[in-house]
N, C-alpha and C positions, 0 to 999 in steps of 0.2 A: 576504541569504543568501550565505554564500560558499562557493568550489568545494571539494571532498574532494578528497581524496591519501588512500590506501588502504595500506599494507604490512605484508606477510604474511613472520612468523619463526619459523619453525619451528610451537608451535601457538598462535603468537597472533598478533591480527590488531588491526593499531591505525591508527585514524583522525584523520586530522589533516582541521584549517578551512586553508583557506588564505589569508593574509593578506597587506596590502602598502599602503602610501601611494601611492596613486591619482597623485598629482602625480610623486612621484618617481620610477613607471614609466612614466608617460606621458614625462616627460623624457626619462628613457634609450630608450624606441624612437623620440624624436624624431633621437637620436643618431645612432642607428641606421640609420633612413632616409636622414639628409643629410651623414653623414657615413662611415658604413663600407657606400657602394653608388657604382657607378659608372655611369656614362654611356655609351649606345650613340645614335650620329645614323647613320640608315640615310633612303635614301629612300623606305625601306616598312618600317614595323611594322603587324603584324595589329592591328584594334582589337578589344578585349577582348570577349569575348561578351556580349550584352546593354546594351553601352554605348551612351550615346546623344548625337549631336551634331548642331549648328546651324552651316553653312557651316564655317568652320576651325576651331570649337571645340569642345571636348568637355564634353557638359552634365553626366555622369554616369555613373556604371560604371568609370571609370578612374583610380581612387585608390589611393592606394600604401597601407599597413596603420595610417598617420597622419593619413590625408585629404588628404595633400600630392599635386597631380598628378603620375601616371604619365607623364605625355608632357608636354614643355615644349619653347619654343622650335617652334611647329607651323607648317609651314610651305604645308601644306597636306590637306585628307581627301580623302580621292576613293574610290568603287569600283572592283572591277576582278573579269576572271574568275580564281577559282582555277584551275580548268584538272583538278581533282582527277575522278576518276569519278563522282562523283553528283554536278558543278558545274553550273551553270547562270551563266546572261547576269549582269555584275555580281553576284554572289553574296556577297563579301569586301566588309569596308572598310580601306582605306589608311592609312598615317598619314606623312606626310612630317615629319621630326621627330627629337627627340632624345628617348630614352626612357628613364627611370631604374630600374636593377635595384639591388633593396634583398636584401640577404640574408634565409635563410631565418627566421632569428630575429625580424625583425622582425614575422613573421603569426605565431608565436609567442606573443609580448609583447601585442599584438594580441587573441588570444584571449583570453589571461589577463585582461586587463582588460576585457573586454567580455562575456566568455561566464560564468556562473553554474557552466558544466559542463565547464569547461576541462581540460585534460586535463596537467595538471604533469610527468606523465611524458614527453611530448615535450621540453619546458622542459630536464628533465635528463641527455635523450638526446642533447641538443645539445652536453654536452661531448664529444661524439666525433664532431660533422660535419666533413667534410673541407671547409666554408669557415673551419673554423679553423685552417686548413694554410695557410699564405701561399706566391703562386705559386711564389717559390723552390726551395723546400720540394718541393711536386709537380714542380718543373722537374728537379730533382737525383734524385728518388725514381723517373720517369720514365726519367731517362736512364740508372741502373742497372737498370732494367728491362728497356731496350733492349740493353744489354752485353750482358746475361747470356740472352736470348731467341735461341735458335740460328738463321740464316740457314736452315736447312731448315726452319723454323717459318715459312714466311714470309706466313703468313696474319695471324698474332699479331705478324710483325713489321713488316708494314704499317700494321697496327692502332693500334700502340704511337709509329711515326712520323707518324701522322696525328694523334694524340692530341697528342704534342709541338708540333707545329707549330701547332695552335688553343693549344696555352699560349703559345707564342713571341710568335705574333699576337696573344694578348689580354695580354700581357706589354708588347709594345711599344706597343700602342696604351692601354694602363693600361686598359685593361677588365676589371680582378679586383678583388674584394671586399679591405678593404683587415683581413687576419685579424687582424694586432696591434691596432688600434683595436677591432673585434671581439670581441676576447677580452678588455678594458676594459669593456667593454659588459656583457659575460654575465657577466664578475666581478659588477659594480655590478649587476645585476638582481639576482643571487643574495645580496648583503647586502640587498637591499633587503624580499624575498619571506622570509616567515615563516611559519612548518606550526606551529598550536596543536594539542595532542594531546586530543581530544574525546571519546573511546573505547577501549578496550582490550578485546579479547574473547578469552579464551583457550576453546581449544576442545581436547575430549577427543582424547590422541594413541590412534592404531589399535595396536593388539595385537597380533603374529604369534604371540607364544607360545603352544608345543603341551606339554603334557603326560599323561604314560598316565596311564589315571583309579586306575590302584593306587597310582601316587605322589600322586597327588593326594590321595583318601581317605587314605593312609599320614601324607600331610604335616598333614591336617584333622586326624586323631586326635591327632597327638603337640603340640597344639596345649594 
């Protein structure tokens, strides 16, 4: 059984199967994964909730949306306290390590091949994510933002300079989604992924028309 896609025009309502060669989208979010995502080496990432590991390794829970691991390069796990309000002794697990962030598309692609009840509207909603903005892009859109943000705003114009400066720093350090290969990517998914139309249901449109019942008898008689 494969997922539905549902769209509703005016009063009708048509139902597509949703279809795709299994091989050729596992390809492209293999793409996806290892090549338009970047790498962060911190001395500390949180391990993922649920996940579970043996001295420096991670057995489980920590897979990227390809079963590629999330953390590579481990240099060490350890506990520690968060420190947060309802923390307690050792509560967090550590990761000393380099950890890979795959864009949003990838748990996308992800669903759609995995899930029965996948939801295609995300899928298409994703031509409008701002990871297919390449940093440039936001670094330019950004700093006329700042221009134009008046110094007596200076709540908004803090805001806006802190914001620059996390692109600056994830700019130099190439810690951004790489959008042009990305946008290769959702092209190729999109020739790839096929809507059979399985139903078509037109439904009765609502009526607002009023008429006085003398025209209306007037109009029956001259019938």
């Amino acid at each position: 059984m494969s997922a539905k896609y549902e769209v509703t025009e005016g009063n009708v309502k048509k139902i597509y199967s949703i279809h795709f060669d299994k091989k050729e989208l596992t390809d492209v979010l293999n793409q996806v994964c290892r090549e338009a995502c970047y790498k962060v080496k911190d001395d500390r990432h949180d391990m993922p909730s649920g996940a579970k590991y043996e001295g420096n390794e991670i057995i489980s829970g920590a897979e990227l949306p390809n079963g590629d691991p999330m953390f590579i390069n481990i240099k060490s796990i350890y506990t520690y306290t968060s420190g947060g309000p309802q923390s307690y002794h050792d509560d967090s697990v550590g990761i000393d390590g380099v950890k890979v962030i795959v864009p949003g598309l990838a748990y996308i692609l992800a669903d759609l091949l995995t899930n029965e009840n996948a939801n295609l509207q995300a899928f298409l909603n994703y031509e409008e994510s701002v990871e297919l903005i390449s940093i440039d892009e936001k670094i330019s859109i950004l700093s006329d933002e700042i221009d134009k943000c008046s110094n007596m705003n200076y709540d908004k114009k803090i805001q806006l300079l802190e914001a620059m400066k996390t692109y600056c720093e994830k700019n130099e350090k190439n810690q951004f989604i790489n959008a042009d290969l990305l946008k290769l990517y959702y092209e190729k998914a999109c020739s790839i992924i096929e809507l059979h139309l399985e139903e078509e249901i037109i439904t009765e449109k609502k009526c607002d028309e009023k008429v006085k019942l003398k025209d209306f008898l007037e109009s029956r008689n001259n019938k």
